[in-house]
C-alpha positions in Angstrom: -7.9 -20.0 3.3 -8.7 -17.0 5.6 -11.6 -15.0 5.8 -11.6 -11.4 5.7 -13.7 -10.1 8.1 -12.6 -5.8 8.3 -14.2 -3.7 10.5 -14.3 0.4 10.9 -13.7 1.5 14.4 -16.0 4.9 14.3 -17.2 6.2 17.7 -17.2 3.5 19.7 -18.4 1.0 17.8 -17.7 -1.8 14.8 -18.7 -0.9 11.6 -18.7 -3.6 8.8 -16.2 -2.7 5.8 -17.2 -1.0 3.3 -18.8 1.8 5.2 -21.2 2.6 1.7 -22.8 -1.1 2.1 -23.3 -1.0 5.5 -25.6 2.3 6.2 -27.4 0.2 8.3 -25.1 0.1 10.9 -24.6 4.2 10.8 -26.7 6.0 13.3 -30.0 6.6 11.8 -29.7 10.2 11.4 -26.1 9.9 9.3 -27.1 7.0 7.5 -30.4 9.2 6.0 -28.4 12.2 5.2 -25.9 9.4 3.5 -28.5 7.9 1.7 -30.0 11.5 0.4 -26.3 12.7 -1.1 -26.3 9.3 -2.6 -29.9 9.4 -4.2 -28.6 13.1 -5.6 -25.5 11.6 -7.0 -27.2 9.0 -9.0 -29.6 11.3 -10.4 -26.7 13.7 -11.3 -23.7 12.1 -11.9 -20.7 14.2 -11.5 -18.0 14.9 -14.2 -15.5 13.0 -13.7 -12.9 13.4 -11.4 -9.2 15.2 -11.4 -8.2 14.8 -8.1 -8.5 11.8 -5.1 -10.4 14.4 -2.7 -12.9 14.9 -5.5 -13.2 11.5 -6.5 -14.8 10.4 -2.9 -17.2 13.6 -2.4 -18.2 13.1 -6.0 -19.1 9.5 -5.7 -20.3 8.8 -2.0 -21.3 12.4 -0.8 -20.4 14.7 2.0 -21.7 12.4 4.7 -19.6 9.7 4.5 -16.3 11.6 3.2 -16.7 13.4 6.8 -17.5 9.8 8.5 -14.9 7.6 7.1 -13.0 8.3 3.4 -11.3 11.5 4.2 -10.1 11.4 8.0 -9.1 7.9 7.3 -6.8 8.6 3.9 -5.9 11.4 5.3 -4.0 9.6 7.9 -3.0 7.3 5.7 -1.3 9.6 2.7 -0.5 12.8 5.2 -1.4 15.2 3.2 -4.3 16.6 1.7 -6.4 14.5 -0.9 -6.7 17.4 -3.4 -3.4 17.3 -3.8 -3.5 13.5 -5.1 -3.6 12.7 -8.9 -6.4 10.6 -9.5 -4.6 8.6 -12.3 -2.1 7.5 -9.6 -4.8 5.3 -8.4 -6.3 3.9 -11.2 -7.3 0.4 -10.3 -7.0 0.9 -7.1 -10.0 2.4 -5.4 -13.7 1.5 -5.3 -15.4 1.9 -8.4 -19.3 1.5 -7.4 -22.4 2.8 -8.6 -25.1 4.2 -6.3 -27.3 2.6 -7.8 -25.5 -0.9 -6.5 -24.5 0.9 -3.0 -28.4 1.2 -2.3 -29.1 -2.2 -3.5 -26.6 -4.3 -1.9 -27.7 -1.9 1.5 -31.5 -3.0 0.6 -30.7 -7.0 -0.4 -28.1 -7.1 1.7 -26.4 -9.6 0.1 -23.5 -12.0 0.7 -20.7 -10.5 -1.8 -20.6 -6.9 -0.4 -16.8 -7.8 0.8 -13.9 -6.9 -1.8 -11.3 -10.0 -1.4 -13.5 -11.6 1.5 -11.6 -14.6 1.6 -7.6 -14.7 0.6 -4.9 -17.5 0.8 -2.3 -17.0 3.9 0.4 -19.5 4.5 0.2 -21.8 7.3 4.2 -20.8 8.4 6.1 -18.1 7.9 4.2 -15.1 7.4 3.5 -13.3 4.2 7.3 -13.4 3.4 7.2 -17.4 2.9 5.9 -16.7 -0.4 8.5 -14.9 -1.0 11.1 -17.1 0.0 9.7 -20.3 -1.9 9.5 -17.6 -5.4 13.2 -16.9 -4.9 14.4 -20.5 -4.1 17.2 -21.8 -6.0 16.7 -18.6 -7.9 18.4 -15.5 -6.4 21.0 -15.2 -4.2 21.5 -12.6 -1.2 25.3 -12.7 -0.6 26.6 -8.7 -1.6 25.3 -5.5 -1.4 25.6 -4.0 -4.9 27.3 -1.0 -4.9 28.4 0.8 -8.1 27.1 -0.3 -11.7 29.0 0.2 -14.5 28.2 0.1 -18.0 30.6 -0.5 -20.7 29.8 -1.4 -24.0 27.0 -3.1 -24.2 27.0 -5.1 -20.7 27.7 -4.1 -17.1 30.1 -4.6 -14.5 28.7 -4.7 -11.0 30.9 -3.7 -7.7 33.9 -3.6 -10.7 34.3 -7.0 -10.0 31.6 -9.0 -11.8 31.8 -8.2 -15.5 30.1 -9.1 -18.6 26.8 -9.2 -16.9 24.0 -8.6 -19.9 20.9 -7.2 -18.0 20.3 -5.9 -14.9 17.3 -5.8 -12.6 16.7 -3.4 -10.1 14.1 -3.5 -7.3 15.2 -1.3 -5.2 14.5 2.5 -4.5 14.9 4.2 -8.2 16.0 8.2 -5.9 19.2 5.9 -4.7 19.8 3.8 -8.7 21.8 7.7 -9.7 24.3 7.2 -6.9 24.8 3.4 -7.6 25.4 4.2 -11.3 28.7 5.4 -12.8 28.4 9.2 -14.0 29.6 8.1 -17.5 26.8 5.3 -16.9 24.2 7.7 -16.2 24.9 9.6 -19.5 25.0 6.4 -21.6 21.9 5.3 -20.4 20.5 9.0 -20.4 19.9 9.9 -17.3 20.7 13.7 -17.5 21.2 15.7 -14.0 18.2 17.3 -14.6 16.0 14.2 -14.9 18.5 12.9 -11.8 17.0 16.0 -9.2 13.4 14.9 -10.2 14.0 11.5 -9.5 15.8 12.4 -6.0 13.0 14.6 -5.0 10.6 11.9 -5.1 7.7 12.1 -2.4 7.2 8.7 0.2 5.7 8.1 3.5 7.6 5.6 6.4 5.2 4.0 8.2 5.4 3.0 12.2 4.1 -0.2 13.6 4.1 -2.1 16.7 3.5 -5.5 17.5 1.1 -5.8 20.3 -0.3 -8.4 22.2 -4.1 -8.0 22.5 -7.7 -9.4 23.3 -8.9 -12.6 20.5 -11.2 -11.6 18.6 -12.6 -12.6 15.0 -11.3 -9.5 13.1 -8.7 -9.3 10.0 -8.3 -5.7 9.8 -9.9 -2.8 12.2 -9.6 0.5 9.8 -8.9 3.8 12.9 -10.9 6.7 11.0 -11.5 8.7 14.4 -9.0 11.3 16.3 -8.9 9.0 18.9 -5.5 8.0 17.7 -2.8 9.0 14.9 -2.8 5.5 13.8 -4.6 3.9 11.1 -4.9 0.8 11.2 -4.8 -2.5 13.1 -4.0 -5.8 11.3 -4.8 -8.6 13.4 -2.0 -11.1 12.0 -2.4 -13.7 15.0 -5.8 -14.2 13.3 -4.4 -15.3 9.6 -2.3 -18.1 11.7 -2.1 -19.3 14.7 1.7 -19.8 13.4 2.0 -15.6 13.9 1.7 -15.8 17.4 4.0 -17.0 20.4 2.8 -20.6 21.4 2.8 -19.4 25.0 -0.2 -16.4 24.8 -3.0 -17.4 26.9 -6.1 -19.1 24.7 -8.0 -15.9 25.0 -5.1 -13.6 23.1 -3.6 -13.0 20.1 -1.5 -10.5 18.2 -2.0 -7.7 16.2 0.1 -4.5 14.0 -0.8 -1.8 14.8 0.3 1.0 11.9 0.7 5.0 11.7 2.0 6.9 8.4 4.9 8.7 9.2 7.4 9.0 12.4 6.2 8.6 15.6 8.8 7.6 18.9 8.5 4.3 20.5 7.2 6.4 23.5 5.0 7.7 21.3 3.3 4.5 20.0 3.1 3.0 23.1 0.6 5.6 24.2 -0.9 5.6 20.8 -1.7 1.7 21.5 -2.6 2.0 24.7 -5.7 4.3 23.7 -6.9 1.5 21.2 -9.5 -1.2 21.9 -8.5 -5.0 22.4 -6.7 -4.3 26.0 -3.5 -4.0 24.2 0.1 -5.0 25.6 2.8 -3.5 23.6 5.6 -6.1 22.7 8.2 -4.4 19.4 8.4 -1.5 17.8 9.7 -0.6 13.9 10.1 2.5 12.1 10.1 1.8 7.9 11.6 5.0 6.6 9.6 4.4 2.9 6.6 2.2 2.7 4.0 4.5 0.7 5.1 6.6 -2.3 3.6 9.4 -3.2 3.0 10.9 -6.6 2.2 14.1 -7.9 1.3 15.6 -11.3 4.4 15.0 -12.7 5.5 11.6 -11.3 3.5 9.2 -14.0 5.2 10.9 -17.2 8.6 11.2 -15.2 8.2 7.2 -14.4 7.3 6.3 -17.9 10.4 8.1 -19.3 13.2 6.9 -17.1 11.8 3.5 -16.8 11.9 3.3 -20.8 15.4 5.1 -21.0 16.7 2.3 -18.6 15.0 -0.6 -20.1 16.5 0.6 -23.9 19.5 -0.2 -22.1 18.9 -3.9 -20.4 18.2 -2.3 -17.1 14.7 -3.3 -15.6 13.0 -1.7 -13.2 10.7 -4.0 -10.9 8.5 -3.5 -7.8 7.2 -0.5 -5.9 9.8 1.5 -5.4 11.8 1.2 -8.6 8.7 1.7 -10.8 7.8 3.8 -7.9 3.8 3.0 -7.7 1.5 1.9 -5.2 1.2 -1.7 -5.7 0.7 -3.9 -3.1 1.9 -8.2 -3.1 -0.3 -9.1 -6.4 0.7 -6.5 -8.3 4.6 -6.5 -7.8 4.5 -10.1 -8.4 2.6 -9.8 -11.3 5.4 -6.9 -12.0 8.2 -9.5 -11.7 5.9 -11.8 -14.5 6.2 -8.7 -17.0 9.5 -8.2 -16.0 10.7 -11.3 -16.8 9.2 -10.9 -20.1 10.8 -8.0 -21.0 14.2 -9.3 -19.9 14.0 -12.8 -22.2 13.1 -10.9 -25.3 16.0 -8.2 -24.2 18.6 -11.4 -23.8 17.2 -12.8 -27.2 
């Protein structure tokens, strides 16, 4: 078990995650102006919320939007909050009274960490769990090319027929091209509900691997203008397995990330502005890791994901249900999934 020990990296110094339980460690002057917005907003609660950007000023003030939530999920979703749907993160964002953010600041107590410890495996990474799910259980030997529907079961890469259900995981804008156009219209995928899906929003995400100082962090969140990135996940920390057996006793390695497209060039000098005396050592560009939804997204979802499921093809994961889950949830996707799919095969 690892413990999760996240930090904000705001003008210099280490703040303890979350920022609204840790006033304390503000400078005085912001942390009483924090403190009077959040007084306010507990004496007059605001209505709720339509939009992401409205969500964080109406329930930790001004003060700490400028400090820490805006700047930071900014960078993160690049673009402006306002733009973002609330409902498109339902579940996923801190849902805390002021009441208990001056509380836990005054009692201080042990708990004020969300997820403060979490199972990592020993080898492997984060993908070992992966690999032990799939075991014995799915097989990676052809790229799946066309799908074709006739009757009531599919032929896949018009080779492999009679095949009753299909499950698809991988990005839903790309399922159009991989489906026969008679396909498409039996399963009802007209070409106007085809351009929606294709002008879906997402954000690629560059990261380096870096070589850095040791240090007893898990993630250090990069708020500040400093730098484009956002955050550093100190992965040589979760196991000593995620770093070369040659690095010196006093370093370890890190990830650093940045939302959207930057050069190798680029993220070399990025890194070399951060904390941790950092030594860049690879470099990756992901073209999707974030999607992005807007007012329309949820109800577009909803109906193509239904259309295809009437028809024994299930969508599963973050890109072919296209929402913002992170390991839990798609696994616990896959559960429902699988669900779905037995009572579907009868």
């Amino acid at each position: 078990m690892a413990k999760r020990n996240a930090v904000i990296f705001l003008d210099g110094k280490y703040i303890s995650y979350p920022i609204e339980l840790n006033l304390s460690q503000l400078p005085a002057a912001v942390a009483r102006t924090a403190i009077k917005e959040i007084l306010e907003i507990a004496k007059a609660p605001p209505s709720s919320s339509h939009d992401f950007e409205a969500f964080l000023k109406g329930n930790f003030g001004n003060t700490l939007c400028d400090q820490y939530f805006t700047p930071y999920n900014q960078k993160i979703w690049n673009r402006e909050l306002a733009s973002i749907p609330l409902a498109w993160l339902d579940g996923k964002l801190p849902m805390i009274s002021p009441s208990d953010i001056i509380e836990k600041n005054i009692l201080k107590l042990d708990d004020n960490m969300v997820h403060s410890s979490f199972y990592y495996p020993k080898h492997g990474g984060s993908q070992f769990i992966i690999d032990r799910l799939a075991e014995n259980l799915i097989i990676l030997n052809e790229e799946v090319t066309s799908i074709h529907l006739q009757g009531s079961t599919y032929t896949i890469n018009m080779t492999h027929g009679d095949v009753q259900a299909v499950v698809y995981t991988g990005d839903i804008r790309k399922l159009p091209d991989i489906l026969s156009g008679s396909t498409c219209c039996q399963v009802g995928l007209t070409e106007d509900l085809i351009g929606q899906l294709q002008s879906l929003d997402s954000n690629g995400t560059t990261t380096m691997l870096c070589e850095c100082n040791k240090n007893d962090y898990s993630w250090v969140y990069l708020p500040g203008p400093e730098t484009k990135c956002h955050r550093i996940i100190m992965t040589g920390n979760f196991s000593p397995e995620n770093s070369a057996v040659n690095l010196p006793p006093n370093r370890t390695t890190c990830t650093v990330e940045h939302s959207g497209q930057l050069s190798e060039e680029e993220m070399r000098l990025e890194v070399m502005s951060l904390p941790f005396d950092m030594q860049p050592v690879a470099y990756n560009y992901c073209e999707n890791s974030y999607v992005i939804h807007d007012e329309d997204t949820a109800g577009l979802m909803q109906e193509i994901i239904c259309l295809l499921a009437e028809h024994g093809i299930f969508c599963c994961g973050r890109f072919a249900e296209w929402q913002y889950y992170n390991m839990d949830a798609a696994i616990e996707s896959a559960f429902n999934v699988t669900s779905k799919l037995n009572r579907h095969l009868g």
